[in-house]
DSSP file (Angstrom, degrees, kcal/mol; ACC not computed):
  #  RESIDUE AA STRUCTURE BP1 BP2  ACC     N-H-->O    O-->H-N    N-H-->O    O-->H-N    TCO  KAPPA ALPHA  PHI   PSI    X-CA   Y-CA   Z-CA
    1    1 A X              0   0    0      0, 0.0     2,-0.3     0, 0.0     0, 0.0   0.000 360.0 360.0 360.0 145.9    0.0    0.0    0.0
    2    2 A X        -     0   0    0      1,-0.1     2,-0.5    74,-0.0    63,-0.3  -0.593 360.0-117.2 -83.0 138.2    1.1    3.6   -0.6
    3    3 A X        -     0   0    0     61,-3.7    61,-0.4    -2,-0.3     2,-0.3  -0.544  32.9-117.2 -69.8 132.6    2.0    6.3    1.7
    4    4 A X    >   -     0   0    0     -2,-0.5     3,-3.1     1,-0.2     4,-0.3  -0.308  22.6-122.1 -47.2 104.6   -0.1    9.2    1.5
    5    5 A X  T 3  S+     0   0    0     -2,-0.3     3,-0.3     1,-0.2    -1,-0.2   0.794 113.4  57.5 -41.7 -14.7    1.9   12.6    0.4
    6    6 A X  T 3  S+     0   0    0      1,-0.2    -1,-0.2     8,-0.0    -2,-0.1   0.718 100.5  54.2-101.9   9.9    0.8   14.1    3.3
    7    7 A X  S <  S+     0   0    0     -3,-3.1    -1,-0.2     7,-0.0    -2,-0.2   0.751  74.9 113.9 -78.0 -29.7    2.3   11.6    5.4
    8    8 A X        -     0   0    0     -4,-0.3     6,-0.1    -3,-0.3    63,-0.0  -0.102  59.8-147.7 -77.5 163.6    5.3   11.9    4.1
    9    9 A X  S    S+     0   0    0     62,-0.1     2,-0.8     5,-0.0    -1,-0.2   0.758  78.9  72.9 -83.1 -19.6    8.1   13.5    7.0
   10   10 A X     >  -     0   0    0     61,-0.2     4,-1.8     1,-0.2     5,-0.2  -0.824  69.2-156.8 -89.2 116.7   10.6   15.5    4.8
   11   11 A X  H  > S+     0   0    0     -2,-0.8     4,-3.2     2,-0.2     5,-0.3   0.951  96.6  41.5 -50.8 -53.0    8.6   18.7    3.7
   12   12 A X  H  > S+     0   0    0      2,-0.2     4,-2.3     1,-0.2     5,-0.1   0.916 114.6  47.2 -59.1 -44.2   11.1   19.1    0.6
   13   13 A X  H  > S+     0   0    0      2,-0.2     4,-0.9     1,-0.2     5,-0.3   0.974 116.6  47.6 -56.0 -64.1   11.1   15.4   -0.1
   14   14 A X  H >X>S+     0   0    0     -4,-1.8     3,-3.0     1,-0.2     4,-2.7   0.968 117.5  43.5 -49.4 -74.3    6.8   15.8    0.3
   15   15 A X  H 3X5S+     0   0    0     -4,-3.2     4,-0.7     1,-0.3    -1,-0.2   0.853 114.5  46.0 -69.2 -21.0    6.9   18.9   -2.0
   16   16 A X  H 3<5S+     0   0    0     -4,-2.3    -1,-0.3    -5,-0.3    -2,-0.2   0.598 116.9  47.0 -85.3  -1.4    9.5   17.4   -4.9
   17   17 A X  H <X5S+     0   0    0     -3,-3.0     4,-1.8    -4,-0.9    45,-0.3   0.574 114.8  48.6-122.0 -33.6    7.4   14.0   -4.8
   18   18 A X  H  X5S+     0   0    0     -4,-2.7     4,-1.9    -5,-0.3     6,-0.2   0.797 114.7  44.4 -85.5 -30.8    4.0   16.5   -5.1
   19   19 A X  H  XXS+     0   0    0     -4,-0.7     5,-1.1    -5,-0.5     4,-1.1   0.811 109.3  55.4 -73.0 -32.4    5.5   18.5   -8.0
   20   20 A X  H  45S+     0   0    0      2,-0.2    -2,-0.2     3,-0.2    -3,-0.1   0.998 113.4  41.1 -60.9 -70.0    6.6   15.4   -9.6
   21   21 A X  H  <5S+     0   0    0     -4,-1.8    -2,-0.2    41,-0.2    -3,-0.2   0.702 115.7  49.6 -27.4 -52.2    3.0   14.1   -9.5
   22   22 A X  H  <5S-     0   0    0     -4,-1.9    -3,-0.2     2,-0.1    -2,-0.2   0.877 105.8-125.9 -72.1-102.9    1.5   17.3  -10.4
   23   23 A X  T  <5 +     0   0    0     -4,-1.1     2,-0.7    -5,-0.1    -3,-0.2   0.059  54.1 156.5  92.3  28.9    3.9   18.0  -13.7
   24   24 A X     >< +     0   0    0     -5,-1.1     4,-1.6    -6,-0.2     5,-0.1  -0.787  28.7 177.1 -64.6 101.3    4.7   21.0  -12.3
   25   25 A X  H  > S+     0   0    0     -2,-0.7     4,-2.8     2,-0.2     5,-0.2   0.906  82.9  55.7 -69.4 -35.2    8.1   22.3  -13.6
   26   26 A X  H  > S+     0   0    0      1,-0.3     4,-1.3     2,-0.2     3,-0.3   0.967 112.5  38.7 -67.0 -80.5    7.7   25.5  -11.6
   27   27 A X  H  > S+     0   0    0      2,-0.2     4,-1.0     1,-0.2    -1,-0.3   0.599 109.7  62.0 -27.8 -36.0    7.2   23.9   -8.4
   28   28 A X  H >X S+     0   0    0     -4,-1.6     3,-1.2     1,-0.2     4,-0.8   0.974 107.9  43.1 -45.0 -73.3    9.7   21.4   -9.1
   29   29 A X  H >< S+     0   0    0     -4,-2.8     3,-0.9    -3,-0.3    -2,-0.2   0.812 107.0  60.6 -43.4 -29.1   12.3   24.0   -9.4
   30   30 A X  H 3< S+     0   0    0     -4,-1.3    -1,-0.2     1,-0.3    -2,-0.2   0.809 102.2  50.8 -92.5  -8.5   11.3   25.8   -6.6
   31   31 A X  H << S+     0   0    0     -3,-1.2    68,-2.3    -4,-1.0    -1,-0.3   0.518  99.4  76.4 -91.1   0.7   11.8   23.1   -4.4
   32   32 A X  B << S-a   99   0A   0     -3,-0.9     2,-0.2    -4,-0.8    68,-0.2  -0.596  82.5-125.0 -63.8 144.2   15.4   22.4   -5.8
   33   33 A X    >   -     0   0    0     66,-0.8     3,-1.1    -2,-0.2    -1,-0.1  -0.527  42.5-107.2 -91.2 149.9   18.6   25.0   -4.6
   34   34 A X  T 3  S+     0   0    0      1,-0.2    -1,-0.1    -2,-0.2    66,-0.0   0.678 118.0  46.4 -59.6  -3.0   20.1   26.2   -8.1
   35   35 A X  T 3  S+     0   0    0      2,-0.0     2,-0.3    65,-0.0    -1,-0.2  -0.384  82.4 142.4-119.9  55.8   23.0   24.4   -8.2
   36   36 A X    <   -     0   0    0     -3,-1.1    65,-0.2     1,-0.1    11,-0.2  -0.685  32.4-158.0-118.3 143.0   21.4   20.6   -7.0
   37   37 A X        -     0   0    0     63,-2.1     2,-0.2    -2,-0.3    -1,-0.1  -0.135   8.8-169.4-101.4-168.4   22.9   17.8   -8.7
   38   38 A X        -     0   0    0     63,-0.2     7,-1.8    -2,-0.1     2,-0.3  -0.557   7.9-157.7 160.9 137.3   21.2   14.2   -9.2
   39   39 A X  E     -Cb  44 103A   0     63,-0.7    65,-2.5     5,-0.2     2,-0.5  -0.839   6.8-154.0-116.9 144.2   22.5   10.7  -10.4
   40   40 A X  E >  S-C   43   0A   0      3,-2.1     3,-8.0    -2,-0.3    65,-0.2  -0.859  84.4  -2.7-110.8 159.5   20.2    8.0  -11.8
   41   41 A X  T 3  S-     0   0    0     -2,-0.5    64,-0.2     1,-0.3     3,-0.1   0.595 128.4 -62.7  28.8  18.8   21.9    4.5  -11.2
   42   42 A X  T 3  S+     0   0    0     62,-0.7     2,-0.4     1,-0.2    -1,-0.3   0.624 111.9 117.9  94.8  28.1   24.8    5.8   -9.8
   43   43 A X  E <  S-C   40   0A   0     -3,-8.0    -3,-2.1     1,-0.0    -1,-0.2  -0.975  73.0-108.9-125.9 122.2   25.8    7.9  -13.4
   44   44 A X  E     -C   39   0A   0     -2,-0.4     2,-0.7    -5,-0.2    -5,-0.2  -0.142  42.5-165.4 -25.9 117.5   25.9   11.6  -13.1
   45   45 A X        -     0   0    0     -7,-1.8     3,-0.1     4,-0.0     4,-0.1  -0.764  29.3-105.3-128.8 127.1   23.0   13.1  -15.0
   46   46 A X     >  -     0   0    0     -2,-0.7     4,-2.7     1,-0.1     5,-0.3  -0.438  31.8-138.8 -59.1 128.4   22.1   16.7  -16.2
   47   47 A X  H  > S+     0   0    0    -11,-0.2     4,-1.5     2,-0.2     5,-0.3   0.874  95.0  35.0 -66.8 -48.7   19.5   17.6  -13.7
   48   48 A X  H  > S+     0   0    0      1,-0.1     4,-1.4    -3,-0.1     5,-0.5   0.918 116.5  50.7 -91.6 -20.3   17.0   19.5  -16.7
   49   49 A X  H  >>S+     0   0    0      2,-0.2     4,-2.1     1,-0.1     5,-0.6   0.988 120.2  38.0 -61.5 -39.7   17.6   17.2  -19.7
   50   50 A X  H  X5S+     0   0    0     -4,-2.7     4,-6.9     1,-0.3     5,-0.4   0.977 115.7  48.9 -71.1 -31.1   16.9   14.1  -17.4
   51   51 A X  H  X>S+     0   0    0     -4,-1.5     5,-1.6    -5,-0.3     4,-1.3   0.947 111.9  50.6 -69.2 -31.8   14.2   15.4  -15.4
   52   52 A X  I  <>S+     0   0    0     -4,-1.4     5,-1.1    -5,-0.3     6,-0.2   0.888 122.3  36.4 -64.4 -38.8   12.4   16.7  -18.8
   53   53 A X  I  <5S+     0   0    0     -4,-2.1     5,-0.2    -5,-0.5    -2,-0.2   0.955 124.3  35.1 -68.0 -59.0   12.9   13.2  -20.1
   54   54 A X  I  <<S+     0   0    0     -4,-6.9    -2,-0.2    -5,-0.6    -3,-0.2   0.518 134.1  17.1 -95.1   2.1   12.4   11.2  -17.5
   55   55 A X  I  <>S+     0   0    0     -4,-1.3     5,-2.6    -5,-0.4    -3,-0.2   0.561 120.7  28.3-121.0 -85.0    9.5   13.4  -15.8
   56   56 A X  I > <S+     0   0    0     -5,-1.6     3,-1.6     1,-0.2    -4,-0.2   0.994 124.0  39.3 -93.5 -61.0    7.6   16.1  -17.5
   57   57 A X  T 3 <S+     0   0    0     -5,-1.1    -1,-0.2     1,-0.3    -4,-0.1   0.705 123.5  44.1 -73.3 -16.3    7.6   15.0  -21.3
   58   58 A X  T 3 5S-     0   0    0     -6,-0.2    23,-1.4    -5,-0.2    -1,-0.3   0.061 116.0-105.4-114.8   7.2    7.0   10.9  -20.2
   59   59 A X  T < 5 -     0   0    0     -3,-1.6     2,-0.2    21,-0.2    -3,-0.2   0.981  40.7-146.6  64.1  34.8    4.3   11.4  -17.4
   60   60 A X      < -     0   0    0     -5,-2.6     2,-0.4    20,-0.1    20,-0.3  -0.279  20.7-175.7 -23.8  89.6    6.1   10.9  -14.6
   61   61 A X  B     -G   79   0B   0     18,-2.4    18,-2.3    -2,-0.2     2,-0.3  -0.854  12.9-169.7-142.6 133.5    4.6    9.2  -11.4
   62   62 A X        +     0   0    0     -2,-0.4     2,-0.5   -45,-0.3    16,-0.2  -0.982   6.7 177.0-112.8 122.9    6.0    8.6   -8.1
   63   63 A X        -     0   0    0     14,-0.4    14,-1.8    -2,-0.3     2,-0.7  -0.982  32.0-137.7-122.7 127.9    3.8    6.1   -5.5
   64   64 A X  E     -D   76   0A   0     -2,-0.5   -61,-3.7   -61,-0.4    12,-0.2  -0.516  24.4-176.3-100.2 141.6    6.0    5.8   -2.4
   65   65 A X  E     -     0   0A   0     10,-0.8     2,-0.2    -2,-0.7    11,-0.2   0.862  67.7  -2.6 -66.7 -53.7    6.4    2.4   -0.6
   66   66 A X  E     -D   75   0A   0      9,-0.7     9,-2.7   -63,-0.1    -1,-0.4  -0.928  63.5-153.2 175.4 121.7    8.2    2.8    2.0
   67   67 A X        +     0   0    0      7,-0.2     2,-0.2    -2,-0.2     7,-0.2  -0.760  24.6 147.5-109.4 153.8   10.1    6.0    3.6
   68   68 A X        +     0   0    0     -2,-0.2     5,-0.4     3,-0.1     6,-0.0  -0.955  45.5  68.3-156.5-159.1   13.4    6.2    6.1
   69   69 A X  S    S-     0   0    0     -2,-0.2     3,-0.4     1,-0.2     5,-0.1   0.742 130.9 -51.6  67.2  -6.4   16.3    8.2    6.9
   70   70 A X  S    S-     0   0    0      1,-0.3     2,-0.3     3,-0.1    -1,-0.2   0.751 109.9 -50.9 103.2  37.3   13.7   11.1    8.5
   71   71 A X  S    S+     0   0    0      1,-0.2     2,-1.4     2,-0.1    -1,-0.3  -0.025 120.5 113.8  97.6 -57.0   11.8   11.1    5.3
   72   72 A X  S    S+     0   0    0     -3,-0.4    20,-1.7    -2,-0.3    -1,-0.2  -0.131  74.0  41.7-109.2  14.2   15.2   11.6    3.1
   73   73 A X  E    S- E   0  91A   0     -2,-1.4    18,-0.2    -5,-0.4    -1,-0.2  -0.251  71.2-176.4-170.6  76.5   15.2    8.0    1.2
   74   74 A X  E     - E   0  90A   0     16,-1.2    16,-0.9    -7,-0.2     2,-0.4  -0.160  27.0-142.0 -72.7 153.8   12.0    6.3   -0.3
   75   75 A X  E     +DE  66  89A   0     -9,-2.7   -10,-0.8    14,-0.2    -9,-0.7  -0.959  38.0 169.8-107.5  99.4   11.3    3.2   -1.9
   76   76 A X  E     -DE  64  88A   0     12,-0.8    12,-2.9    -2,-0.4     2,-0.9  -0.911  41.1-126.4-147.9 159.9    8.4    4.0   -4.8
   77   77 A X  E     - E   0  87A   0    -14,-1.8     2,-0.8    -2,-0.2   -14,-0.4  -0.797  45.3-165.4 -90.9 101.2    6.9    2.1   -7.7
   78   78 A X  E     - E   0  86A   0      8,-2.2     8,-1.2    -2,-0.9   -16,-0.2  -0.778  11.2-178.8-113.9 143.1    7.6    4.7  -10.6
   79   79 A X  B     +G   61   0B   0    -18,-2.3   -18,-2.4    -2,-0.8     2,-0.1  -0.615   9.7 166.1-127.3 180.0    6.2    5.0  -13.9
   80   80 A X     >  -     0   0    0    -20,-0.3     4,-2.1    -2,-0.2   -21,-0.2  -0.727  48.7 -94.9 159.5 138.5    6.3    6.8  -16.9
   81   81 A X  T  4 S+     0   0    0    -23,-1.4   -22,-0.1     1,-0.2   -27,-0.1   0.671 118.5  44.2  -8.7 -51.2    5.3    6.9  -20.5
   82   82 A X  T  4 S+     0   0    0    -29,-0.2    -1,-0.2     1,-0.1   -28,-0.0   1.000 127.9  15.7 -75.4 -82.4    8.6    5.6  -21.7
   83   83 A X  T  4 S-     0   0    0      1,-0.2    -2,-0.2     3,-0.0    -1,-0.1   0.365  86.2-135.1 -96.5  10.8    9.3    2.8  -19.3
   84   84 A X     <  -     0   0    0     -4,-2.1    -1,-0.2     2,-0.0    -6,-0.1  -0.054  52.8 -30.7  52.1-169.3    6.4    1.8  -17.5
   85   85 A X        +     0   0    0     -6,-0.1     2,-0.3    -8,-0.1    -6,-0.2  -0.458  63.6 157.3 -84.5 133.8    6.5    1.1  -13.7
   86   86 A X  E     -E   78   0A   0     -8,-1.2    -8,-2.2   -10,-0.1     2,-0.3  -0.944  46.1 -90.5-144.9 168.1    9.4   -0.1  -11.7
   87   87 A X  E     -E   77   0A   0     -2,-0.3    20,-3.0   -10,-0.2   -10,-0.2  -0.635  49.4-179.3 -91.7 138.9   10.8   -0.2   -8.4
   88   88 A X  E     -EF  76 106A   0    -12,-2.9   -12,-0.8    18,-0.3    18,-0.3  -0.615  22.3-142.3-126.1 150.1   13.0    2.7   -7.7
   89   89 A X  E     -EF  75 105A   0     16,-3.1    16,-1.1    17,-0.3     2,-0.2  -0.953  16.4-170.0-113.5 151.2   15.1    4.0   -4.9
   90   90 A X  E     +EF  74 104A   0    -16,-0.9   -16,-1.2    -2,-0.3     2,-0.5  -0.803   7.8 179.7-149.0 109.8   15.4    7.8   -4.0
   91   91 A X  E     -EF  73 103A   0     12,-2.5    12,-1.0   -18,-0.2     2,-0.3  -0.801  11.8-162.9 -98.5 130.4   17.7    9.3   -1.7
   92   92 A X  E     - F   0 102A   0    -20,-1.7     2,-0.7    -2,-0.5    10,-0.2  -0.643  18.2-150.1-111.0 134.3   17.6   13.4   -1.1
   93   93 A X  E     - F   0 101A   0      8,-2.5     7,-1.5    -2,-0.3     8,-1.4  -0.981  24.7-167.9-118.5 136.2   20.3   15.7    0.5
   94   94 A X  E     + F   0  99A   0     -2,-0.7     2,-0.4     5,-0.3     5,-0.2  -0.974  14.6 169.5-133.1  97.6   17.8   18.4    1.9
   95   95 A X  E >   + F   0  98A   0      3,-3.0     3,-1.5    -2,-0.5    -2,-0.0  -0.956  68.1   2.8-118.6 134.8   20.0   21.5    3.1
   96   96 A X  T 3  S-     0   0    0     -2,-0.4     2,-0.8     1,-0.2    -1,-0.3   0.926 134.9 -54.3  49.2  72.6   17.5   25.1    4.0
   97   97 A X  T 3  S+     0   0    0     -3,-0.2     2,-0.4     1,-0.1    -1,-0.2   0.503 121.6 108.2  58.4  16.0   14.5   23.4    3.5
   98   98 A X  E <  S- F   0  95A   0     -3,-1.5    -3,-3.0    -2,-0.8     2,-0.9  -0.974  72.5-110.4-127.7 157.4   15.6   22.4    0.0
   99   99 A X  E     +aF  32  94A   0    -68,-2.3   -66,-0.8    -2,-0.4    -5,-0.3  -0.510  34.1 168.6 -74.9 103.4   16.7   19.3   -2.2
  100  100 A X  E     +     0   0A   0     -7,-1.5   -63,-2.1    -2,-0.9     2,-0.3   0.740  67.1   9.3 -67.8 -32.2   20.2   19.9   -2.9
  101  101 A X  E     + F   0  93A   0     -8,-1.4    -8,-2.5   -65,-0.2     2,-0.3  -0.953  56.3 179.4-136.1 120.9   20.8   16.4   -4.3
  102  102 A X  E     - F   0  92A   0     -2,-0.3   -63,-0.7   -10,-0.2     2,-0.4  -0.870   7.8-166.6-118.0 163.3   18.8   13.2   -5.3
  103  103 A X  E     -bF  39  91A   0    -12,-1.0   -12,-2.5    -2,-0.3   -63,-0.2  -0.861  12.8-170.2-146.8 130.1   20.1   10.0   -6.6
  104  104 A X  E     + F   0  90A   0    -65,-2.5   -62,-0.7    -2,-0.4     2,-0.2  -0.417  16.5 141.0-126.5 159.5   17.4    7.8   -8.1
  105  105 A X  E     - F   0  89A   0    -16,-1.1   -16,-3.1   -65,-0.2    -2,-0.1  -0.811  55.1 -55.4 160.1 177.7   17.7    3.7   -9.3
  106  106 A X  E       F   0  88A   0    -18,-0.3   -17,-0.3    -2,-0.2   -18,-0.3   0.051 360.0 360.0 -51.7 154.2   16.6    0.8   -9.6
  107  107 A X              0   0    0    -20,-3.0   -19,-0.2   -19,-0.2    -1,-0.1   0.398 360.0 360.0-119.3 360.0   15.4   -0.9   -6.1
């Protein structure tokens, strides 16, 4: 069963997982610092080519599993256009009340 976004404990985490869902780019950015990085499968990625790929232009959908870490590292079934649903891990470095960092994969 999924946790409920408002359940989740990291406000940033909560508001990058609610922007994702929504296909809000705006929001998306605003919960990101300007210089935040992010790796998929442990390979450095540009942070707007991937996310426009792998997010906003594919129908991005994050249903979370499983939370730990204070919120900061989920377990979620994620889908999109492209690749259809798999299980994903997503760990956040959360510095001022924003995501500095994520690194996403396989789970």
């Amino acid at each position: 069963m999924s946790i409920q976004l408002a359940r989740l404990s990291e406000p940033a985490v909560r508001a990058f997982v609610a922007a994702v869902n929504a296909h809000d780019r705006t929001a998306f950015r605003a919960v990101l610092t300007p210089d935040a990085t992010m790796s998929d499968d442990g390979t450095e990625r540009d942070l707007d080519e991937w996310t426009e790929r792998e997010i906003f232009s594919s129908h991005g959908h994050l249903d979370i599993d499983k939370e730990k870490a204070g919120g900061r590292s989920l377990i979620a079934r994620y889908s999109n256009d492209t690749w259809g649903e798999m299980r994903t891990r997503w760990d956040f470095v959360v510095e001022d009340g924003k995501v500095t960092r994520f690194e996403t994969g396989q789970a």
